[in-house]
BAVO-875953 format. One record per residue: x, y, z of N, C-alpha, C in turn; residue in one letter. Coordinates in nm, 3 decimals, padded with zeros to 5 digits. Example, Ala and Ser with C-alpha at 12.3 -4.5 7.8 and 13.67 -1.06 7.14 Angstrom:
# BAVO-875953
- n_east/n_north/n_up/ca_east/ca_north/ca_up/c_east/c_north/c_up/type
- 01.319/-00.569/00.780/01.230/-00.450/00.780/01.320/-00.330/00.780/A
- 01.285/-00.225/00.708/01.367/-00.106/00.714/01.290/00.003/00.787/S
# end
This chain:
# BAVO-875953
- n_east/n_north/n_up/ca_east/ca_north/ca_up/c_east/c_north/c_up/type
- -03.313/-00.122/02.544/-03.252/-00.251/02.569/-03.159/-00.287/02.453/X
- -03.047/-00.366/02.486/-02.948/-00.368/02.375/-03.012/-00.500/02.330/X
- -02.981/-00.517/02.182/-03.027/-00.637/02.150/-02.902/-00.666/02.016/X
- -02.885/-00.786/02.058/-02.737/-00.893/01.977/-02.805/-00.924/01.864/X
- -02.770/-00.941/01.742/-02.812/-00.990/01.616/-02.789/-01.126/01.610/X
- -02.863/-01.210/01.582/-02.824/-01.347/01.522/-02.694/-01.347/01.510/X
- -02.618/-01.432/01.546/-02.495/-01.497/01.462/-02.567/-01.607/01.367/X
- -02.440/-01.696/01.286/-02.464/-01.755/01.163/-02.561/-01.894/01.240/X
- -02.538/-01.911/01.367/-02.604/-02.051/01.423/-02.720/-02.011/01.529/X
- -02.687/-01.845/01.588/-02.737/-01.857/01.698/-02.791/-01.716/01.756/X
- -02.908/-01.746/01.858/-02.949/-01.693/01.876/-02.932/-01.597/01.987/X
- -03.000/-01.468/02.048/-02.944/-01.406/02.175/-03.063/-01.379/02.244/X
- -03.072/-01.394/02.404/-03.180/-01.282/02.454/-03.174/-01.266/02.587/X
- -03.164/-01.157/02.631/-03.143/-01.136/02.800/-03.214/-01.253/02.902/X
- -03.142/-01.329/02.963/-03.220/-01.425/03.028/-03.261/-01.313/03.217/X
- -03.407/-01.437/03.249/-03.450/-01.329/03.347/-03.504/-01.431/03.465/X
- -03.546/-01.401/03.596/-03.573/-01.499/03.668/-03.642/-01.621/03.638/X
- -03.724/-01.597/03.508/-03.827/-01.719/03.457/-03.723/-01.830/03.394/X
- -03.610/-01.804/03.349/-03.513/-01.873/03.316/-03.391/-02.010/03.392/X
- -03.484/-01.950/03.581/-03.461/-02.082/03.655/-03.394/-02.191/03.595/X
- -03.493/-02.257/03.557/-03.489/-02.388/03.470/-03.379/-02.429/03.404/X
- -03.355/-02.306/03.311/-03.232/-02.324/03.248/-03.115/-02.345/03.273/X
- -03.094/-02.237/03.429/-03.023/-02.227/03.491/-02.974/-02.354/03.534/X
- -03.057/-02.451/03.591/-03.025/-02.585/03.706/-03.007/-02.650/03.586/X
- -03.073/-02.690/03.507/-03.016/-02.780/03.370/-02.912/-02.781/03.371/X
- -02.871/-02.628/03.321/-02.678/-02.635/03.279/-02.615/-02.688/03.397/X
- -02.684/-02.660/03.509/-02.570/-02.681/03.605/-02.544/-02.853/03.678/X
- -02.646/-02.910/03.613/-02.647/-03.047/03.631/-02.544/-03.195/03.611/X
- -02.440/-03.056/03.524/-02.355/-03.170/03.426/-02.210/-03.160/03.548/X
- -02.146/-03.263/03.615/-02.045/-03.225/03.678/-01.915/-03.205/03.624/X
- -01.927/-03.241/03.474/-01.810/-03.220/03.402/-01.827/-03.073/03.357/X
- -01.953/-03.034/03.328/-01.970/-02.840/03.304/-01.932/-02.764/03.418/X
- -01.966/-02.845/03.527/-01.909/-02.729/03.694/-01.774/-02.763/03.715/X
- -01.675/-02.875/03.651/-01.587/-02.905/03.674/-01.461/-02.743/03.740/X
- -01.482/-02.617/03.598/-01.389/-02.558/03.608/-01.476/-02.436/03.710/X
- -01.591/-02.462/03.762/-01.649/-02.370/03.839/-01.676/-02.368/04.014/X
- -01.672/-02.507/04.037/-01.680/-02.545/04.184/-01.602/-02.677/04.232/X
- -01.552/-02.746/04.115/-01.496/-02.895/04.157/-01.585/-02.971/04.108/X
- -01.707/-02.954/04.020/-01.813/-03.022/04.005/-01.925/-03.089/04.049/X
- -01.960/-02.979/04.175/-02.073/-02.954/04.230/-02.190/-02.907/04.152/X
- -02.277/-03.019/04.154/-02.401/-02.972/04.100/-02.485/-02.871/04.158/X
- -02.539/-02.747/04.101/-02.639/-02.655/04.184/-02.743/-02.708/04.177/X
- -02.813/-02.690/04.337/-02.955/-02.722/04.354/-03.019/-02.614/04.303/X
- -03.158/-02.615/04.285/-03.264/-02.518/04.267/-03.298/-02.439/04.385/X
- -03.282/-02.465/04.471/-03.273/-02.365/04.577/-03.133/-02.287/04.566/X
- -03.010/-02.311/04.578/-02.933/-02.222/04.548/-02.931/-02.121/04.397/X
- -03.006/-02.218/04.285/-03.024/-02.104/04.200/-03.173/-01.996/04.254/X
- -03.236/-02.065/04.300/-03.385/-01.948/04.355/-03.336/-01.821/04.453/X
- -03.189/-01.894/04.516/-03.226/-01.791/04.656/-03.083/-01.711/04.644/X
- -02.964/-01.797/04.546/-02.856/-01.709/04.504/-02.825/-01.674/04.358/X
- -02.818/-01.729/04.296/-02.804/-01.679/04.125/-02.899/-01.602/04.049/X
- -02.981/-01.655/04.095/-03.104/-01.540/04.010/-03.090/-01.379/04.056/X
- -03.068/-01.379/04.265/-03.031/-01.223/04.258/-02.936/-01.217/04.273/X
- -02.836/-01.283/04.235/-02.709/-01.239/04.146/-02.682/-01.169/04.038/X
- -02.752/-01.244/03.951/-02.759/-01.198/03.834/-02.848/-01.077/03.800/X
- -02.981/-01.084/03.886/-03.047/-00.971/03.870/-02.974/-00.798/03.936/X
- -02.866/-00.841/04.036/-02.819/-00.740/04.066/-02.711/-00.703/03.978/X
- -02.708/-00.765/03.885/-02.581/-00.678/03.799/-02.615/-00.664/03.633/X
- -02.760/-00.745/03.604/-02.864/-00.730/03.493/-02.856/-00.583/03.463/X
- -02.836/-00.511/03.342/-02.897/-00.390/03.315/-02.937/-00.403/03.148/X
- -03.022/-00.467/03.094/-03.060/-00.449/02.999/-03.044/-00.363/02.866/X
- -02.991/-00.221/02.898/-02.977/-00.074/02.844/-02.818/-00.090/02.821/X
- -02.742/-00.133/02.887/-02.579/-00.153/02.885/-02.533/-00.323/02.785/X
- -02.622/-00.378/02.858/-02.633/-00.564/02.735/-02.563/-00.650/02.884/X
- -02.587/-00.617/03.039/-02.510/-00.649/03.142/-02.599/-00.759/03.187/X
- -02.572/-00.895/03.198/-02.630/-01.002/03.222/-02.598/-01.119/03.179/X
- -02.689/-01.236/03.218/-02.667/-01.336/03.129/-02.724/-01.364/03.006/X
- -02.681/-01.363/02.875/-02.730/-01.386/02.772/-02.783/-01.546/02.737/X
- -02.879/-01.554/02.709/-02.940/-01.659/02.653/-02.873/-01.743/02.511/X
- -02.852/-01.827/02.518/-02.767/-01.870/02.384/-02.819/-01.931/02.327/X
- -02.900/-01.936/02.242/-03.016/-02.110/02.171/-02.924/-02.110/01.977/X
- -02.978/-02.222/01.942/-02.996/-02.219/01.836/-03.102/-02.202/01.743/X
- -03.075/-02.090/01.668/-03.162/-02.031/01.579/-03.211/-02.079/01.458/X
- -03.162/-02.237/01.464/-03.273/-02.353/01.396/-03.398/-02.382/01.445/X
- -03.417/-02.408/01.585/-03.488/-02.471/01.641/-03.506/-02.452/01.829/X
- -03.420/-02.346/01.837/-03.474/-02.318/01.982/-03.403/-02.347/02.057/X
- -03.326/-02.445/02.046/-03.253/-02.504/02.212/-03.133/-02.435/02.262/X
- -03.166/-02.444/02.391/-03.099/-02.359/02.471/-02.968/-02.451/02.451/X
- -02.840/-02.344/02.455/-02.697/-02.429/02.479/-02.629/-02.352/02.592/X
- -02.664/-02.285/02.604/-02.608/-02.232/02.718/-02.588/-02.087/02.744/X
- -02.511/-02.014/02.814/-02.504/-01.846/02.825/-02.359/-01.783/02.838/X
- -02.434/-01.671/02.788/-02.266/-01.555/02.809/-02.260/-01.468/02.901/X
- -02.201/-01.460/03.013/-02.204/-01.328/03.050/-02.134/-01.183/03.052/X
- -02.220/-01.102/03.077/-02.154/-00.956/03.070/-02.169/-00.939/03.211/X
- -02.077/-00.830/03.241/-02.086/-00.733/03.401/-01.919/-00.648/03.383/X
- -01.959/-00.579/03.476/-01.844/-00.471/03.511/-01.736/-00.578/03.609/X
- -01.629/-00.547/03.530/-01.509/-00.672/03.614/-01.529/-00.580/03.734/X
- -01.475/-00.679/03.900/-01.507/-00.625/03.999/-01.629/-00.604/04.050/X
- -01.750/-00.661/03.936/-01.871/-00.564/04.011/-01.905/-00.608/04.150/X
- -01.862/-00.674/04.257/-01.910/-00.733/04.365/-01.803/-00.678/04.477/X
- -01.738/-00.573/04.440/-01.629/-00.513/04.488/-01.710/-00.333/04.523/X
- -01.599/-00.252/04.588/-01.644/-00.151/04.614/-01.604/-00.067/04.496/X
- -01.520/-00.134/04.412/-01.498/00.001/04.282/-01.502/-00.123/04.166/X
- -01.614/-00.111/04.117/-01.638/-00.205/04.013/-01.604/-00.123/03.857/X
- -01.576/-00.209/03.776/-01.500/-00.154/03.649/-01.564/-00.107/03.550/X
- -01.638/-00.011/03.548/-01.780/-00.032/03.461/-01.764/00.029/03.263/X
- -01.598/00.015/03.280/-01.525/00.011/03.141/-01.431/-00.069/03.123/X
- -01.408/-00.193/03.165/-01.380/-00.289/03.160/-01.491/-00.408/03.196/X
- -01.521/-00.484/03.087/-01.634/-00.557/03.106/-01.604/-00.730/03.099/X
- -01.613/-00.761/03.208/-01.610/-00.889/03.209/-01.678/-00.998/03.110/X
- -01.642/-01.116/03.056/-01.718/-01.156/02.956/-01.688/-01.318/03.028/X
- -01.794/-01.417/03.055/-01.784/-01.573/03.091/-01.854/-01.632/03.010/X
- -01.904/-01.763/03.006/-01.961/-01.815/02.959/-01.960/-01.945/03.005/X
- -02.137/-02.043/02.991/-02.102/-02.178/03.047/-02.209/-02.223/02.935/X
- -02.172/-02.338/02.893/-02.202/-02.439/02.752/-02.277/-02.624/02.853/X
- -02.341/-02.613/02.757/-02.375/-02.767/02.789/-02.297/-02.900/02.700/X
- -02.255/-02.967/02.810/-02.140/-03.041/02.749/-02.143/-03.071/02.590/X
- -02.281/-03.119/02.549/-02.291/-03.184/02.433/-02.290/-03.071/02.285/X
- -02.267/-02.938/02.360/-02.249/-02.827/02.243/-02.111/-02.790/02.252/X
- -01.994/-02.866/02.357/-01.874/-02.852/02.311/-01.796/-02.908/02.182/X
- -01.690/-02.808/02.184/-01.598/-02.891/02.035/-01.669/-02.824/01.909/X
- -01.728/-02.699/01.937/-01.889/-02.668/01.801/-01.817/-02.526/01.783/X
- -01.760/-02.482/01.829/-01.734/-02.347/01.855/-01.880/-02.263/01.863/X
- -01.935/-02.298/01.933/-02.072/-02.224/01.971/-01.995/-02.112/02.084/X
- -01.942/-02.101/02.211/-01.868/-02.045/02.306/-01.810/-01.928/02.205/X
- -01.721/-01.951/02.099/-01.643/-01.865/02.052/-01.828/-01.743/02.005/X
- -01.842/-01.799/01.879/-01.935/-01.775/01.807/-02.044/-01.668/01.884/X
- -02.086/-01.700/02.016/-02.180/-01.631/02.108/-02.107/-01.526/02.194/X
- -01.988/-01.590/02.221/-01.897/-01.484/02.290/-01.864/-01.347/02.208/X
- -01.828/-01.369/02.098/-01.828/-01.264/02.012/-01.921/-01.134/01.923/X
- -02.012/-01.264/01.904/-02.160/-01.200/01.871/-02.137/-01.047/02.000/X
- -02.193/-01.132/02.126/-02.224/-01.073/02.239/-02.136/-00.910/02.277/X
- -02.021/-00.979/02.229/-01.866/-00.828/02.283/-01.902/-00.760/02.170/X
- -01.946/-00.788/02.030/-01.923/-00.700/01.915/-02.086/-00.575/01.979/X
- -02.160/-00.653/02.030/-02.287/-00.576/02.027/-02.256/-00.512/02.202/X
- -02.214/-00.496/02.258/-02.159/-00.428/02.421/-02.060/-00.350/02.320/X
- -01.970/-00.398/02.273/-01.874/-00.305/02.255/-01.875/-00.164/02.134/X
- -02.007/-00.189/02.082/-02.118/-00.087/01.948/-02.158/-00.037/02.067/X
- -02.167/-00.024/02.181/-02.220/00.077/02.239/-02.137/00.193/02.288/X
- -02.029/00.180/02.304/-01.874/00.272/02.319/-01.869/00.294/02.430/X
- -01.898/00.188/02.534/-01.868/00.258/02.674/-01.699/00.163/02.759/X
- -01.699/00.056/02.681/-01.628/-00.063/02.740/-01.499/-00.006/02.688/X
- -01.378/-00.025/02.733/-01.251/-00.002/02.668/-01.194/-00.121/02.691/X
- -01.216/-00.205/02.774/-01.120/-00.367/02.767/-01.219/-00.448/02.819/X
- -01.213/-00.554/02.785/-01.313/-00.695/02.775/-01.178/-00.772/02.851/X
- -01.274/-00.835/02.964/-01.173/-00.937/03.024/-01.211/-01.050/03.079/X
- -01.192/-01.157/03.055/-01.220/-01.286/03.100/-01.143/-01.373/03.186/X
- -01.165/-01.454/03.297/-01.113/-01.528/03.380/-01.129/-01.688/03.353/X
- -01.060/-01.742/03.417/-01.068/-01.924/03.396/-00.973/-01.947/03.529/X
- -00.992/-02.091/03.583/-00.895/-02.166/03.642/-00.787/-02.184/03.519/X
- -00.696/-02.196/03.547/-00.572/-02.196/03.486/-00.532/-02.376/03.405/X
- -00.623/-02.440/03.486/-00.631/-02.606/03.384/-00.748/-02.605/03.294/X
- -00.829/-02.442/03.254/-00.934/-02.488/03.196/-00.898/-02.413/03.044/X
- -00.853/-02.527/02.992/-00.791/-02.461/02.853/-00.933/-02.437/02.751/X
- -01.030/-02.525/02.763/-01.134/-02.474/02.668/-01.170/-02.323/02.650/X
- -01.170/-02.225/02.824/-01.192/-02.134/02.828/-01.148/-02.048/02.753/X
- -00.960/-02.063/02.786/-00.886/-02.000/02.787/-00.856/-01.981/02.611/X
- -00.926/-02.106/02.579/-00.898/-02.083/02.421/-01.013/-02.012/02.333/X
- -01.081/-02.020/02.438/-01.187/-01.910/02.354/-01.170/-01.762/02.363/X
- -01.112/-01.741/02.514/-01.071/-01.616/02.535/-00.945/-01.546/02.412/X
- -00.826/-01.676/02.368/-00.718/-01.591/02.284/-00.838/-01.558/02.113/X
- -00.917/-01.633/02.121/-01.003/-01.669/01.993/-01.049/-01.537/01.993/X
- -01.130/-01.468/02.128/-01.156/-01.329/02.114/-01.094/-01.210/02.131/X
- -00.947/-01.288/02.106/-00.852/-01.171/02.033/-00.722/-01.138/02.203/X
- -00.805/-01.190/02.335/-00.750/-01.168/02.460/-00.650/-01.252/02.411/X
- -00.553/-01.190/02.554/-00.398/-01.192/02.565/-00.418/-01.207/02.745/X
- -00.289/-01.295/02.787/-00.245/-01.349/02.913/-00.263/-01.182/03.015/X
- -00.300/-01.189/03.106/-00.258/-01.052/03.141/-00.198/-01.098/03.302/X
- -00.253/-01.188/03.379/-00.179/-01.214/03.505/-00.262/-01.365/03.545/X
- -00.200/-01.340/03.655/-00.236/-01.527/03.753/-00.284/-01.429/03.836/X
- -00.370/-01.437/03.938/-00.415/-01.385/04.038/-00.524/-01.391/04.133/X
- -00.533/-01.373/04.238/-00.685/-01.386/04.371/-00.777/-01.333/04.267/X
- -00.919/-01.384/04.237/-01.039/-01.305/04.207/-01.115/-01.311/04.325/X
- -01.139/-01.196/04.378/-01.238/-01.215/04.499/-01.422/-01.169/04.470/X
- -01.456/-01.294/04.459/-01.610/-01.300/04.468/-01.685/-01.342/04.632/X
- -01.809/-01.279/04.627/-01.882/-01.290/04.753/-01.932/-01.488/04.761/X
- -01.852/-01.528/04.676/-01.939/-01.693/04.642/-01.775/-01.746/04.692/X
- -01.710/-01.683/04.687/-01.522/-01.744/04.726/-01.469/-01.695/04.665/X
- -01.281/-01.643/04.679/-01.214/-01.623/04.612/-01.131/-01.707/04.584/X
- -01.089/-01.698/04.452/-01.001/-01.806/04.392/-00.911/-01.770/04.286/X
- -00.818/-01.847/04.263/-00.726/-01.809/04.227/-00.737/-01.831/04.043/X
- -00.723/-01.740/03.980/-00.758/-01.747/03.815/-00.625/-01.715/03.760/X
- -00.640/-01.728/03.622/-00.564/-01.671/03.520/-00.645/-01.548/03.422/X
- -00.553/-01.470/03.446/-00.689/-01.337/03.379/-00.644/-01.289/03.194/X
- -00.737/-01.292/03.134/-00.670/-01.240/02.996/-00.795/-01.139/02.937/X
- -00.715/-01.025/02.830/-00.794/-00.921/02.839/-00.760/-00.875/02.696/X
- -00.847/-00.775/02.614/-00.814/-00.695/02.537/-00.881/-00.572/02.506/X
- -00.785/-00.477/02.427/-00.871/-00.320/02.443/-00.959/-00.326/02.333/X
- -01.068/-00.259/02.374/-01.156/-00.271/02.251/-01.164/-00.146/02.162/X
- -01.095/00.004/02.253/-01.057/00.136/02.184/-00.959/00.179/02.182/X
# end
């Protein structure tokens, strides 16, 4: 199992179905779903019966492919997660050297650079494993917080374009960089 080192604030750990909880928390805030659904809150049934085997279908522990757990390594609290997966993975030719990187924060840990800080942690320890050659991240195109974390991890503009997920496709701004 890959395992992330502390950063200077924070902590890492593969989150897993017991992590429910966490899940509907974050998703409670309609200003956090703002750049994800219009700011639809998820019920607990849609995280029980869709996100969890979501996530468990593209989880691989051995690669660092999932959602990462984000706390602070003062005292425990969860702020939110990063994710890894193969860009495309919900497609018939998923990218499994190009690795997608997201992330969703709880409002009150914005403005902290926690997002940057975990995002990086996370790519430096996927990308010590030498399989990834470009890291790429998506946003709606009005969600500049994202987008500024993405140039922060070194990504560059790469197109406007359809992302097609089995949850909807929608239209993003994609930015990317090589990691070899």
């Amino acid at each position: 199992m890959l395992l992330v080192p502390d950063s200077a604030r924070l902590r890492f750990e593969m989150m897993t179905a017991n992590d429910a909880e966490l899940l509907f928390q974050l998703d409670q805030d309609p200003l956090v779903m703002r750049y994800i659904n219009g700011g639809k809150c998820t019920t607990r049934e849609e995280i029980a019966k869709v996100y969890v085997p979501r996530m468990e279908s593209y989880s691989n522990p051995q690669k660092g492919w999932g959602l990462w757990k984000v706390s602070l390594k003062c005292d425990g609290e969860f702020l939110g997660w990063v994710l890894v997966r193969p860009m495309d993975f919900f497609t018939d030719s998923p990218q499994h050297n190009n690795l997608e990187l997201g992330w969703r924060f709880h409002r009150k840990t914005w403005g902290q650079g926690y997002g940057t800080e975990a995002a990086q942690a996370i790519a430096n320890a996927v990308i010590g494993l030498g399989e990834a050659k470009w890291l790429t991240a998506i946003a709606l195109e009005q969600n500049n917080a994202s987008i500024g974390i993405m140039k922060k991890l070194g990504m560059s503009y790469l197109k406007t374009g359809l992302h097609k997920d089995p949850l909807g496709d929608v239209e993003v701004v994609y930015y990317q960089c090589r990691v070899f």
